[in-house]
C-alpha positions as a Markdown table, in Angstrom:
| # | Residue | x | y | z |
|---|---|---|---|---|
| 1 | Unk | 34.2 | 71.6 | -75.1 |
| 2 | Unk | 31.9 | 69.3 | -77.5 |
| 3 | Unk | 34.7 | 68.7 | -79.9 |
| 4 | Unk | 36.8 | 67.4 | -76.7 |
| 5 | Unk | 34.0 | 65.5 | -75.5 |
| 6 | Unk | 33.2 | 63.6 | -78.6 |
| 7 | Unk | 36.8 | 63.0 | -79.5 |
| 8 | Unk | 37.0 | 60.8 | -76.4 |
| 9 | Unk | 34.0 | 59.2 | -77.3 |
| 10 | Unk | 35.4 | 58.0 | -80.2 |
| 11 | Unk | 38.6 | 57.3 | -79.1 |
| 12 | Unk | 37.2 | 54.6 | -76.4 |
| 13 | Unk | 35.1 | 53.4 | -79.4 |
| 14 | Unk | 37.8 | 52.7 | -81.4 |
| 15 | Unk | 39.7 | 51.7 | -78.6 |
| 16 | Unk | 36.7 | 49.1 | -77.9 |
| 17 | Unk | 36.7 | 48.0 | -81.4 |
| 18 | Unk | 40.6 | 47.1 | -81.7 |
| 19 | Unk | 39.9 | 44.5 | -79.3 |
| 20 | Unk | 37.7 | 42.0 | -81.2 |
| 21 | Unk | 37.7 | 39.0 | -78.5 |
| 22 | Unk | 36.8 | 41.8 | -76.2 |
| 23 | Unk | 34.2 | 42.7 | -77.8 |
| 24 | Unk | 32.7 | 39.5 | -78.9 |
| 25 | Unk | 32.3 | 39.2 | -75.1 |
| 26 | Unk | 30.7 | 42.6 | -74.3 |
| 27 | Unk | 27.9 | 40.8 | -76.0 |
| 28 | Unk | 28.2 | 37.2 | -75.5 |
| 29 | Unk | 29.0 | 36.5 | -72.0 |
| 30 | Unk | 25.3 | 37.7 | -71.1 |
| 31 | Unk | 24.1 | 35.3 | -73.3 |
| 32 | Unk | 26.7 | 32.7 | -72.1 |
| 33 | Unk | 25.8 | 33.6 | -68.8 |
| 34 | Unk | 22.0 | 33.3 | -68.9 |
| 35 | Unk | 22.4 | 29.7 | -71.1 |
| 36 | Unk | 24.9 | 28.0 | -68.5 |
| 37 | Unk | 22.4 | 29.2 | -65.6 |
| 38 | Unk | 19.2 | 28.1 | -67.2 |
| 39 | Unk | 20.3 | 24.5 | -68.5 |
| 40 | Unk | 22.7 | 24.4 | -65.2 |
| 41 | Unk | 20.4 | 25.1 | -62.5 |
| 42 | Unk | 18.0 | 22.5 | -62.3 |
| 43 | Unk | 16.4 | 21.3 | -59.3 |
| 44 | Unk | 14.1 | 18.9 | -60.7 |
| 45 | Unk | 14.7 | 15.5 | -59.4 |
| 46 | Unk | 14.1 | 13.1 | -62.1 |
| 47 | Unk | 15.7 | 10.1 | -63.2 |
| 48 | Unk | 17.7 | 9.0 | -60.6 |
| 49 | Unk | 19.5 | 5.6 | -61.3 |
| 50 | Unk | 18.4 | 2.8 | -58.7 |
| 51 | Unk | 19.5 | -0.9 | -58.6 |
| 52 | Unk | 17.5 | -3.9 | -57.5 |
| 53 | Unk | 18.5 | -7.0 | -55.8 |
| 54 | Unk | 15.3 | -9.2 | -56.2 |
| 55 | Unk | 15.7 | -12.2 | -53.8 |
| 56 | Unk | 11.9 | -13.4 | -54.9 |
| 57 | Unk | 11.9 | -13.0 | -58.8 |
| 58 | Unk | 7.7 | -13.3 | -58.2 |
| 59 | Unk | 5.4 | -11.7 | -60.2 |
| 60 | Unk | 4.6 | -9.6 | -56.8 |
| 61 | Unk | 7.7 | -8.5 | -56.9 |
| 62 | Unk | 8.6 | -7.6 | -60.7 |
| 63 | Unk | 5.2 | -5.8 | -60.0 |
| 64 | Unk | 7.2 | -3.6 | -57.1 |
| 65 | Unk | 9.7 | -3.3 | -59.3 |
| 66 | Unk | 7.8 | -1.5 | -62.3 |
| 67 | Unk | 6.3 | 1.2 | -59.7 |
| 68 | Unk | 9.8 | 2.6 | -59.2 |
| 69 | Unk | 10.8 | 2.4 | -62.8 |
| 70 | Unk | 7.5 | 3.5 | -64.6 |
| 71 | Unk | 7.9 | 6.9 | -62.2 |
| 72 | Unk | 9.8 | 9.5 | -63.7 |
| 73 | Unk | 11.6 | 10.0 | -60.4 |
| 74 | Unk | 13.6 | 6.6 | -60.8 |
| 75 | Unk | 14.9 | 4.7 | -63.9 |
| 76 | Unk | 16.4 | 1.6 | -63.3 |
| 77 | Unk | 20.1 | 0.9 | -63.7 |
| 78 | Unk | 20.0 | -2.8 | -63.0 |
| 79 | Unk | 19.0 | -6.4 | -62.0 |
| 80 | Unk | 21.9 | -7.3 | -59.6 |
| 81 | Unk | 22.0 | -10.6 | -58.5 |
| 82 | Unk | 24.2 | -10.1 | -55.3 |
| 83 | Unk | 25.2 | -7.3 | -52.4 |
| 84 | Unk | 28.7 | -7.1 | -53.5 |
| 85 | Unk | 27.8 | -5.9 | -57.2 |
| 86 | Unk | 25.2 | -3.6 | -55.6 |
| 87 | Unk | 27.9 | -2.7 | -53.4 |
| 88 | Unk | 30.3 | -1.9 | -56.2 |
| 89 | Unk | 27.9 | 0.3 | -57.9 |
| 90 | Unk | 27.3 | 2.6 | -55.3 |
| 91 | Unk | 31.0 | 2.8 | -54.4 |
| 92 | Unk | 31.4 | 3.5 | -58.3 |
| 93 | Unk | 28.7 | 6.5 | -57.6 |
| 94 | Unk | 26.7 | 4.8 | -60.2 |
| 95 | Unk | 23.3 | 4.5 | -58.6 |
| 96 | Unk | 21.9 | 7.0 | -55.8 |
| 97 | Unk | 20.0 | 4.0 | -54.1 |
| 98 | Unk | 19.6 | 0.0 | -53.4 |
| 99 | Unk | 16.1 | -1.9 | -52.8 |
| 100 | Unk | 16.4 | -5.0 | -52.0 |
| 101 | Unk | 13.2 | -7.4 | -52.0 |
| 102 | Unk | 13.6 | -10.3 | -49.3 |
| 103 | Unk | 12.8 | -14.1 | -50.7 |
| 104 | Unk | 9.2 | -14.4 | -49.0 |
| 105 | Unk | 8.4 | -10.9 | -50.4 |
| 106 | Unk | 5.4 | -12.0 | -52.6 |
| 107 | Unk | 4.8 | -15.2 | -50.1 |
| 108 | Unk | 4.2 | -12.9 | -46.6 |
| 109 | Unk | 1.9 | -10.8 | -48.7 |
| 110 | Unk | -0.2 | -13.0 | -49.8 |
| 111 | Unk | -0.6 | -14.9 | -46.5 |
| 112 | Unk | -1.7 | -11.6 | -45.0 |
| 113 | Unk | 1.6 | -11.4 | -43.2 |
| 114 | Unk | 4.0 | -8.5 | -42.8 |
| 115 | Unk | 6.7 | -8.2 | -45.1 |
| 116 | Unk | 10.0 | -5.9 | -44.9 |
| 117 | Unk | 11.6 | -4.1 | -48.0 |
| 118 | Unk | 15.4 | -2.7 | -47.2 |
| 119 | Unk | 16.4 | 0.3 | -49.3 |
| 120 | Unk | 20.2 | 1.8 | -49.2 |
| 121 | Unk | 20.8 | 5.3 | -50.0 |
| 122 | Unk | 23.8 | 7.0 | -51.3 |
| 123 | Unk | 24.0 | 9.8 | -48.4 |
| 124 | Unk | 26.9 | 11.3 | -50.5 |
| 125 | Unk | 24.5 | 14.4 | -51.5 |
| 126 | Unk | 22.2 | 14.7 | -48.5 |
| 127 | Unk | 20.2 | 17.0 | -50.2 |
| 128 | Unk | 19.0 | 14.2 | -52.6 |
| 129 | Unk | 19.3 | 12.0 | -50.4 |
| 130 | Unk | 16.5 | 13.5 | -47.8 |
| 131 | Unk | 14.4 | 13.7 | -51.5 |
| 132 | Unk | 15.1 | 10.0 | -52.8 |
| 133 | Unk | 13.9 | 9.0 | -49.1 |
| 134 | Unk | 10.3 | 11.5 | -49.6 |
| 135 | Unk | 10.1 | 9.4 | -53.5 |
| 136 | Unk | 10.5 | 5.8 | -52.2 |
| 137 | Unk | 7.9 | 6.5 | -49.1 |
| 138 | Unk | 5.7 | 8.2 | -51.7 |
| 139 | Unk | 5.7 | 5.1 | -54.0 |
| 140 | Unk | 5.7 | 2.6 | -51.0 |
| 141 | Unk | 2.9 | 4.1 | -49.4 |
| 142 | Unk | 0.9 | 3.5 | -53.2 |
| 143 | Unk | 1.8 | 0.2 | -53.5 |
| 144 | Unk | 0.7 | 0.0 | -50.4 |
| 145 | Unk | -2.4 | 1.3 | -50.6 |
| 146 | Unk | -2.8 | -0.8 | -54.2 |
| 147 | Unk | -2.8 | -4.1 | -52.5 |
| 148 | Unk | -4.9 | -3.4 | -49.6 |
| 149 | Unk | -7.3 | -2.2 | -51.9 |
| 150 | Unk | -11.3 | -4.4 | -51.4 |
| 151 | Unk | -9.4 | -5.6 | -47.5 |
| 152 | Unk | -10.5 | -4.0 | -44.0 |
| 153 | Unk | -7.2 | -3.9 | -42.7 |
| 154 | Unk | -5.6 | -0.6 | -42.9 |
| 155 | Unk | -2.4 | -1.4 | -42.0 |
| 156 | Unk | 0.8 | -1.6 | -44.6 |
| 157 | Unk | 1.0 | -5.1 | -46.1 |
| 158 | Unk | 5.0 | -4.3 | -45.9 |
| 159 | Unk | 7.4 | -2.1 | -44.6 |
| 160 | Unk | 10.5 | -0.4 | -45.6 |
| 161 | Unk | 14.0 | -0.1 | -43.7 |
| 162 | Unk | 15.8 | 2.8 | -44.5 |
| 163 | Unk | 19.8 | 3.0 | -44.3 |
| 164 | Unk | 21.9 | 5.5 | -45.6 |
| 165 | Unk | 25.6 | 5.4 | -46.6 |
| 166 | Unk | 28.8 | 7.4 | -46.5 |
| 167 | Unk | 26.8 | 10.0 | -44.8 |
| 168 | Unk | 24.7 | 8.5 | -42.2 |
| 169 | Unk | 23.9 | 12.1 | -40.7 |
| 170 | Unk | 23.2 | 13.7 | -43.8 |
| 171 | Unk | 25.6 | 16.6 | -42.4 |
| 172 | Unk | 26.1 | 18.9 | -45.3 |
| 173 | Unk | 29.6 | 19.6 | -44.5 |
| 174 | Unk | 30.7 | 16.0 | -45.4 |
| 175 | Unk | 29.0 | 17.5 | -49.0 |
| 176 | Unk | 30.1 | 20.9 | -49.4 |
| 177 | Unk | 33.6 | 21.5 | -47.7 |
| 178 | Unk | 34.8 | 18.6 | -50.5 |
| 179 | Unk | 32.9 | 20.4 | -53.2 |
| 180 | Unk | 34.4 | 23.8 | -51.9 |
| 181 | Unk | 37.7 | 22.5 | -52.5 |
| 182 | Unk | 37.4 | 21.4 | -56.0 |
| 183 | Unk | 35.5 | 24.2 | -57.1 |
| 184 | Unk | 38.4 | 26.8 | -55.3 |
| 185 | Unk | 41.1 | 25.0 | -57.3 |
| 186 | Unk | 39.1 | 25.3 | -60.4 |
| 187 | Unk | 39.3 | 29.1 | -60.6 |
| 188 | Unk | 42.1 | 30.3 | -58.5 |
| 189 | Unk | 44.7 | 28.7 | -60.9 |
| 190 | Unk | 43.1 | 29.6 | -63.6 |
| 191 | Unk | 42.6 | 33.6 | -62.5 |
| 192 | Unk | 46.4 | 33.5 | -61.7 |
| 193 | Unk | 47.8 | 31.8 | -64.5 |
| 194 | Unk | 45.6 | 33.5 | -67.2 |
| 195 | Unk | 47.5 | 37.0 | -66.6 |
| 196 | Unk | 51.0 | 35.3 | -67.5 |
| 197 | Unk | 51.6 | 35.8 | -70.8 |
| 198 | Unk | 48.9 | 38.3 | -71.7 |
| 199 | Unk | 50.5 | 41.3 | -69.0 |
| 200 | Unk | 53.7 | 40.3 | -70.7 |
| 201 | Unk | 52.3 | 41.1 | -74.2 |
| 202 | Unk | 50.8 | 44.5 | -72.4 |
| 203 | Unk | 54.1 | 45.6 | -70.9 |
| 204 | Unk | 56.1 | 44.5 | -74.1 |
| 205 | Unk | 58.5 | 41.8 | -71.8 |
| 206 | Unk | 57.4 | 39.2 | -74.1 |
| 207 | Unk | 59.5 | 39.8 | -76.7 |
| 208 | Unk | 62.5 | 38.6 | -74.6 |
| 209 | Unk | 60.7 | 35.3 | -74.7 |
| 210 | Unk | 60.5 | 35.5 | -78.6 |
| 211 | Unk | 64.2 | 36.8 | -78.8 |
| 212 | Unk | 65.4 | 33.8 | -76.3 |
| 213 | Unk | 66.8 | 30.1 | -77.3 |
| 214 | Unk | 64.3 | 29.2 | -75.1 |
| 215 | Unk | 62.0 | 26.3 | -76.7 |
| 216 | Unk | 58.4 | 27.0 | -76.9 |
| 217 | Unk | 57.7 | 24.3 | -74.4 |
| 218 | Unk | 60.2 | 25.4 | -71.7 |
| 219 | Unk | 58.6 | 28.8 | -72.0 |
| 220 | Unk | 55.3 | 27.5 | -71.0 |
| 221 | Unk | 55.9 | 24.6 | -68.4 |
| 222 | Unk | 58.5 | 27.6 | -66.6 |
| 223 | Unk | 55.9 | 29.9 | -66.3 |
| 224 | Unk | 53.7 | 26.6 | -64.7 |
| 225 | Unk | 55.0 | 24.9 | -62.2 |
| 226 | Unk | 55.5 | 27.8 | -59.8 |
| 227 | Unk | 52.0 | 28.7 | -60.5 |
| 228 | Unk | 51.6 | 24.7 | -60.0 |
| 229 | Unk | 53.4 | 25.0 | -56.7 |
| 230 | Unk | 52.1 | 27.7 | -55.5 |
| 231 | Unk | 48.5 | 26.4 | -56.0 |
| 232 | Unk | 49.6 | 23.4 | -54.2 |
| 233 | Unk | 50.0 | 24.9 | -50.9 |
| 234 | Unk | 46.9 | 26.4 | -51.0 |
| 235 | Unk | 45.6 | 22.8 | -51.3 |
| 236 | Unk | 47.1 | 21.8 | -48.6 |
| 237 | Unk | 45.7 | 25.1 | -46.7 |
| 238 | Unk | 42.0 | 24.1 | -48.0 |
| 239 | Unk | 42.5 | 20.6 | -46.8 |
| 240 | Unk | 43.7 | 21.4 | -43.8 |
| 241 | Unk | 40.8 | 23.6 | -42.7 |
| 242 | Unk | 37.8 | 21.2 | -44.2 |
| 243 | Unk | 39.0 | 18.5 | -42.1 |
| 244 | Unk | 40.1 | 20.3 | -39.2 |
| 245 | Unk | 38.0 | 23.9 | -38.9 |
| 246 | Unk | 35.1 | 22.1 | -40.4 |
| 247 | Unk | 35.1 | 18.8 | -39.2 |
| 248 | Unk | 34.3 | 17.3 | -42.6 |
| 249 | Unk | 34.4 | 13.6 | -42.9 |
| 250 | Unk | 38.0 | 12.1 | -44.3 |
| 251 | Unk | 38.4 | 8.4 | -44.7 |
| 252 | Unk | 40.6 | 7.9 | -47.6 |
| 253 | Unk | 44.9 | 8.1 | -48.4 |
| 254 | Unk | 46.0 | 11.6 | -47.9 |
| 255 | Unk | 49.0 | 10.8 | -50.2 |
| 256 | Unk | 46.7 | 9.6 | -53.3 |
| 257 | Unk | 44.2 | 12.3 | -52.9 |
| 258 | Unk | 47.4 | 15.0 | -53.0 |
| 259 | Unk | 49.0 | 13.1 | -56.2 |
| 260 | Unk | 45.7 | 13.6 | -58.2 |
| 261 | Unk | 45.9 | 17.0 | -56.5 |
| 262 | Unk | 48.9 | 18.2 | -58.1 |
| 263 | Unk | 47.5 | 16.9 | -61.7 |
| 264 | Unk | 44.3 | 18.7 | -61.5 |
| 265 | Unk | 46.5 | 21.6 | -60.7 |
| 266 | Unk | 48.5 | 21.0 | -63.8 |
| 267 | Unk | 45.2 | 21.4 | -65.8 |
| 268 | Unk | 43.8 | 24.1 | -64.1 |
| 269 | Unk | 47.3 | 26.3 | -64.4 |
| 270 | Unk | 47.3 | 25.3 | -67.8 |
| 271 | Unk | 43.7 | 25.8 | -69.0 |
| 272 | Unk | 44.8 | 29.7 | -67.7 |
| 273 | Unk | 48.1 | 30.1 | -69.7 |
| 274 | Unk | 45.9 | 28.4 | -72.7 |
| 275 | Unk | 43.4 | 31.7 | -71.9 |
| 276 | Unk | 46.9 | 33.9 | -71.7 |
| 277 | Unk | 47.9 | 33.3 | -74.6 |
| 278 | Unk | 44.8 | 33.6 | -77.0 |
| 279 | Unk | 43.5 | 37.1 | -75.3 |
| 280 | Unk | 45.4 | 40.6 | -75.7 |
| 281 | Unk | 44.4 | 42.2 | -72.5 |
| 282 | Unk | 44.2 | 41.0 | -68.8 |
| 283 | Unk | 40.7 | 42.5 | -68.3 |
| 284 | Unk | 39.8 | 39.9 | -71.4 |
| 285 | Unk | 41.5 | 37.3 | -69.8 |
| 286 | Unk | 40.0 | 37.7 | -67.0 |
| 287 | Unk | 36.7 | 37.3 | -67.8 |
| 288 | Unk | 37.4 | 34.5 | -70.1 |
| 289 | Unk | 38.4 | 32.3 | -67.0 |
| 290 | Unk | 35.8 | 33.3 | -65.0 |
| 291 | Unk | 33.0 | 32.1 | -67.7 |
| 292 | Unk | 35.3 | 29.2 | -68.2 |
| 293 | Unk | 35.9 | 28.1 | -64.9 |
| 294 | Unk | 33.2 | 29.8 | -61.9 |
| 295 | Unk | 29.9 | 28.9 | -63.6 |
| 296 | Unk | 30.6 | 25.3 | -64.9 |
| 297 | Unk | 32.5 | 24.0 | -61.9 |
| 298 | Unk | 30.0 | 24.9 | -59.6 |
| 299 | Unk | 26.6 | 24.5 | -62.4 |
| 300 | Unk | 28.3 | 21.0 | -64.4 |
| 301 | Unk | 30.9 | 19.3 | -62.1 |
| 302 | Unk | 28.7 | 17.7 | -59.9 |
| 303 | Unk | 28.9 | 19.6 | -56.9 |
| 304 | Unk | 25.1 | 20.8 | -56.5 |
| 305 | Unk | 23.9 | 17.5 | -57.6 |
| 306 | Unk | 24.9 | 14.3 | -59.5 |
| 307 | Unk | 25.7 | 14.9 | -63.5 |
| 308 | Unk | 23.9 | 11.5 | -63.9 |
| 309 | Unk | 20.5 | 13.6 | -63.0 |
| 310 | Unk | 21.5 | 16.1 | -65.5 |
| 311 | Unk | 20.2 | 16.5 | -68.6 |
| 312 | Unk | 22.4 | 15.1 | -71.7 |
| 313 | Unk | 23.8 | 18.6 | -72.4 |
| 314 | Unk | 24.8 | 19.2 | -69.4 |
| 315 | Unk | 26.3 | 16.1 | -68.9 |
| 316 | Unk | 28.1 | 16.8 | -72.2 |
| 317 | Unk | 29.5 | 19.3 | -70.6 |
| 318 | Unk | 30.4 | 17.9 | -67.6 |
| 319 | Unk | 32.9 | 16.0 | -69.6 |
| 320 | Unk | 35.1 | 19.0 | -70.8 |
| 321 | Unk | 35.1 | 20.1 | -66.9 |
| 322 | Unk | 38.2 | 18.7 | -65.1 |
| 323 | Unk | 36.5 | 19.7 | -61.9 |
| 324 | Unk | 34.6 | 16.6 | -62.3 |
| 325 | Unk | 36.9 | 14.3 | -62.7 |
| 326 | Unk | 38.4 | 15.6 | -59.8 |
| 327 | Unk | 35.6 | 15.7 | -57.6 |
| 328 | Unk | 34.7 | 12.2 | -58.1 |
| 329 | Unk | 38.3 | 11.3 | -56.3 |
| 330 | Unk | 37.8 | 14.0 | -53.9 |
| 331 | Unk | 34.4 | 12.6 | -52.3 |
| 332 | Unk | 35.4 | 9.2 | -53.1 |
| 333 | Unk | 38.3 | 9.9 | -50.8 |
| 334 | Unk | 36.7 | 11.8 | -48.1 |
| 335 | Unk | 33.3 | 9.7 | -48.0 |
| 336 | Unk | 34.4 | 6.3 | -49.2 |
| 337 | Unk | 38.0 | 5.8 | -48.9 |
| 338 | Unk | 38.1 | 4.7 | -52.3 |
| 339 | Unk | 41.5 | 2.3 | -53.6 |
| 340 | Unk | 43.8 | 3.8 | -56.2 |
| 341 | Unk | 42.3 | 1.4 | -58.7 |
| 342 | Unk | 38.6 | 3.3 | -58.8 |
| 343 | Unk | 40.3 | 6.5 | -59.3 |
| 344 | Unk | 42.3 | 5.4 | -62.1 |
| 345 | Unk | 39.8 | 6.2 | -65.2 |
| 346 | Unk | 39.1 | 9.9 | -63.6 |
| 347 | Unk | 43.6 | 9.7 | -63.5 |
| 348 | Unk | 43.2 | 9.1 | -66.9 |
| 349 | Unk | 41.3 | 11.7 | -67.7 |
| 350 | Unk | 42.6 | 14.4 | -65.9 |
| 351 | Unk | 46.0 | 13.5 | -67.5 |
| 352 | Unk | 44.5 | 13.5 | -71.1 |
| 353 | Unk | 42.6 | 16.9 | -69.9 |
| 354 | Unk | 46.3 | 18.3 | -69.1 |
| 355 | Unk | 47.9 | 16.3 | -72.3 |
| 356 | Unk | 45.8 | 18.1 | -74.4 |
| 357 | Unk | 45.9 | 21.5 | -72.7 |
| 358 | Unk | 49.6 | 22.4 | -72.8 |
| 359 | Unk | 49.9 | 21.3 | -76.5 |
| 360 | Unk | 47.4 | 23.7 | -77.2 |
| 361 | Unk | 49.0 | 26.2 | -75.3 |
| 362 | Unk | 52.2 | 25.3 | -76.8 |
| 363 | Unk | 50.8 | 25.4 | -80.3 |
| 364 | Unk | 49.4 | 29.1 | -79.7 |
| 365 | Unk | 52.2 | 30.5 | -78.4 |
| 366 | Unk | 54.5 | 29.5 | -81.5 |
| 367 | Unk | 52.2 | 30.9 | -83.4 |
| 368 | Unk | 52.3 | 34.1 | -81.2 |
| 369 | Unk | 56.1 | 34.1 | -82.2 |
């Protein structure tokens, strides 16, 4: 009974050793795992970019200024001299907030009169929004108290007027049924299309490929665009029920947003026939897309909060996500109603992303052959 006993052990052993990637991840994803979570997950609100339109270019003022930017809550992303370049910045999703410093700022105060500041928030990600609004009262309120400091009147030399964009509400939906949609389409092509080739090479079919005329890249972009198409309609599905189930927000070109669409599919599909084709098993595979794919589009693609509040690795990484490419466009088109010409440079991208991803592929599989 032992001597049947341990020859299974050692079979499965054996059997476990034969599969090197497999291996490698028996003891890396953990790690993996436990590094994307602790340099993913932060909740910290630090750094966020602000602009400031200074109308009074006073000493007063520059004074105001320097609270904000000598915080670690805020660092400043620039003068502007204008609304319409503060404007552009926040459509760009450059800055998280505006403060804009009326011309009789420093005049009002020193006359003992009241004075107004107005301050814009990007409601995009209410959550940070509702903290960027706590920060500014915060440093308002020591300001405040600064220059009534040696006076008998206790009330606020100046006031703020809050306004918040895109979101006015703050409804979360407007936030999460976009990011939902992204973040699906990130893994559910991938999980599909990483079983292609690699049950193939299981079952032994994929040896009709390598007998076949068939070029390497007809082999590859077949076994894609069904995957591609198939993928599609579930976009449409996804769309369909944030904007009408949910009620979330949609301002922008339904036609635009479903072009990009089909090329983030392209990359996704092909980022899983990319995993297909480097693994020897589907269980492999299937946990290579998951790592690849679950964690970073929901941790580094910007969907819990902005990558420009992350830190530089994560931003790094951030950059090798097409998930955030994508869900720039996708809240710029359901928040924003952004123009064609703001989404080209995340176009760009996403088609470099999928440029890159199906020569890879293509590359591997010849060699497979």
């Amino acid at each position: 009974m032992l001597t049947r006993f341990f020859g299974i052990v050692k079979k499965e052993f054996s059997e476990l050793i034969k599969d090197r990637l497999y291996l490698t991840f028996v003891f890396f994803v953990p790690l993996i795992v436990l590094f994307m979570l602790g340099y993913g997950l932060n909740f910290d609100v630090k750094g966020l970019p602000v602009s400031f339109l200074d109308y009074d270019r006073s000493k007063l003022s520059r004074e105001y200024i320097n609270s904000f930017v000598n915080s670690e809550y805020f660092k400043l992303y620039a003068l502007v001299d204008n609304y319409e370049e503060a404007f552009h910045l926040m459509y760009l999703g450059l800055i998280r907030a505006i403060i804009v410093i009326p011309q009789d700022f420093s005049q009002k105060l020193y006359k003992g009169e009241r004075a107004e500041v107005q301050i814009l928030v990007d409601g995009t990600y209410p959550s940070r929004a509702e903290v960027v609004k706590g920060y500014l009262t915060a440093i308002n309120a020591l300001f405040n108290q600064k220059l009534r400091e040696g006076k008998d009147d206790m009330r606020p030399p100046f006031e703020i007027e809050t306004r918040v964009w895109y979101n006015p509400g703050l409804e979360s939906k407007n936030f999460i049924m976009p990011g939902m949609l992204v973040t699906t389409l990130c893994f559910y092509p991938v999980i599909l299309a990483c079983l292609l080739v690699v049950r193939e090479k299981e079952l032994g079919s994929i040896l009709n490929y390598y007998a076949s005329p068939a070029k390497r890249w007809e082999v590859i972009l077949g076994k894609a665009i069904p995957y591609v198409f198939v993928s599609f309609l579930t976009y449409l599905l996804l769309f369909l029920i944030t904007v009408f189930v949910f009620k979330a927000k949609f301002i922008g070109n339904f036609l635009v947003l479903s072009l990009a669409g089909i090329l983030y599919l392209f990359c996704t599909v092909g980022l899983g026939l990319f995993i297909s084709t480097i693994t020897k098993t589907q269980i492999t595979a299937m946990l290579l897309a998951f790592v690849t794919t679950v964690i970073p589009s929901f941790l580094y693609s910007g969907f819990l909060y902005p990558v420009s509040s992350m830190e530089f690795s994560g931003r790094l990484i951030s950059r090798i996500i097409p998930a955030t490419y994508f869900l720039d466009i996708v809240r710029g088109m359901y928040l924003k109603g952004l123009p064609i010409s703001y989404l080209l440079p995340n176009l760009f991208s996403l088609f470099i992303y999928a440029l890159i991803v199906y020569t890879a592929t293509i590359l591997n599989f010849r060699k497979r052959m």
